[in-house]
C-alpha positions as CSV (number, residue, x, y, z in Angstrom):
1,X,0.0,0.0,0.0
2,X,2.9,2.4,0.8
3,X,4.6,2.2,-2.1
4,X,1.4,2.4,-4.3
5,X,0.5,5.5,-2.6
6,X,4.5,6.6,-3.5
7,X,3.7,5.3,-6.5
8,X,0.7,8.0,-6.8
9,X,2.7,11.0,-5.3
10,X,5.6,10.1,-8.6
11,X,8.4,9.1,-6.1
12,X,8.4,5.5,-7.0
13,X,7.8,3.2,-10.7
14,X,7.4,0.0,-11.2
15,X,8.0,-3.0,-13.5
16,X,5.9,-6.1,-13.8
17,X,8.1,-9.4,-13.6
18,X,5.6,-12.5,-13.7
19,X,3.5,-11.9,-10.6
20,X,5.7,-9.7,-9.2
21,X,6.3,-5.8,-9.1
22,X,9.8,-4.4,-8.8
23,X,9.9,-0.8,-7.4
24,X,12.4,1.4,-8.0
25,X,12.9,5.3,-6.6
26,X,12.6,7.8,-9.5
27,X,14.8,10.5,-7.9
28,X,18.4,9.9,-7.0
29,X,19.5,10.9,-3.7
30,X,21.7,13.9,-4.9
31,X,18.4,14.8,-6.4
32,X,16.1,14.4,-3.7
33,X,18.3,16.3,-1.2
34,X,18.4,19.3,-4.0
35,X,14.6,19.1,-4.1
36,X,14.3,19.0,-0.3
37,X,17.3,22.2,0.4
38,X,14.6,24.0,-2.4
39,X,11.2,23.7,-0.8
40,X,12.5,23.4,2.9
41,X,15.1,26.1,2.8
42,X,14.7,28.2,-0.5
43,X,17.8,26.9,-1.7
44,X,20.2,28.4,1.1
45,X,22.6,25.9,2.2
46,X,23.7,28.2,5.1
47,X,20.6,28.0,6.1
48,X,20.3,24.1,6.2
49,X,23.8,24.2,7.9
50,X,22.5,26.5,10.5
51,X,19.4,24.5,11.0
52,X,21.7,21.3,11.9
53,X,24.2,23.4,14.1
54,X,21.8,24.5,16.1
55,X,20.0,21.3,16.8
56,X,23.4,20.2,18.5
57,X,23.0,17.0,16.4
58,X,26.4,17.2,14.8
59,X,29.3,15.8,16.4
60,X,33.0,16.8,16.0
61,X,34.1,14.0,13.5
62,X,31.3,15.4,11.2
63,X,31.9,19.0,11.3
64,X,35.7,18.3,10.6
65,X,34.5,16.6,7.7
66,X,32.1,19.0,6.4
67,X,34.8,21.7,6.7
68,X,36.9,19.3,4.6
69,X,34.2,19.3,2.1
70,X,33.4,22.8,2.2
71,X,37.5,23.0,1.0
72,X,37.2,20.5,-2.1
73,X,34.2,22.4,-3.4
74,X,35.8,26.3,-2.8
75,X,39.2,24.8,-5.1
76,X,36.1,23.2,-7.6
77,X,34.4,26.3,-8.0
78,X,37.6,28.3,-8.2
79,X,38.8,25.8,-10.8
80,X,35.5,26.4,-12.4
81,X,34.5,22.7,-11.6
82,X,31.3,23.5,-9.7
83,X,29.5,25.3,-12.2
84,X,27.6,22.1,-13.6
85,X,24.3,21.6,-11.9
């Protein structure tokens, strides 16, 4: 029933094999998270960032990574790399 109801809402497909029906997500999760920082946040990343620092929910480790990240894609867009959406 849940899936059929995803199904509905365009999140899901499927395929008929025998008696069978495969399911498979129609949005990746790069695009899903894209489509979620759009509707939830306007599409400001600070503003998701701030939304997770202030619910305390990230630990040390993470942050260090995400600062790590935040590096790579500052030399991309420098590079011109990040410009292809």
């Amino acid at each position: 029933t849940m899936l059929r109801l995803m199904e509905g809402k365009g999140l899901v497909e499927h395929v008929e094999e025998g008696r069978s029906f495969i399911y498979t997500a129609r949005f990746s999760r790069d695009d899903t998270a894209k489509r979620f920082l759009e509707r939830v946040f306007d599409g400001m990343a600070s503003q998701l960032v701030l939304s997770l620092l202030r619910s305390e929910q990230v630990s040390s480790e993470e942050l260090a990574r995400m600062q790590v990240l935040i590096r790579e894609a500052q030399k991309q867009k420098r590079n011109g790399e990040g410009d292809k959406a």
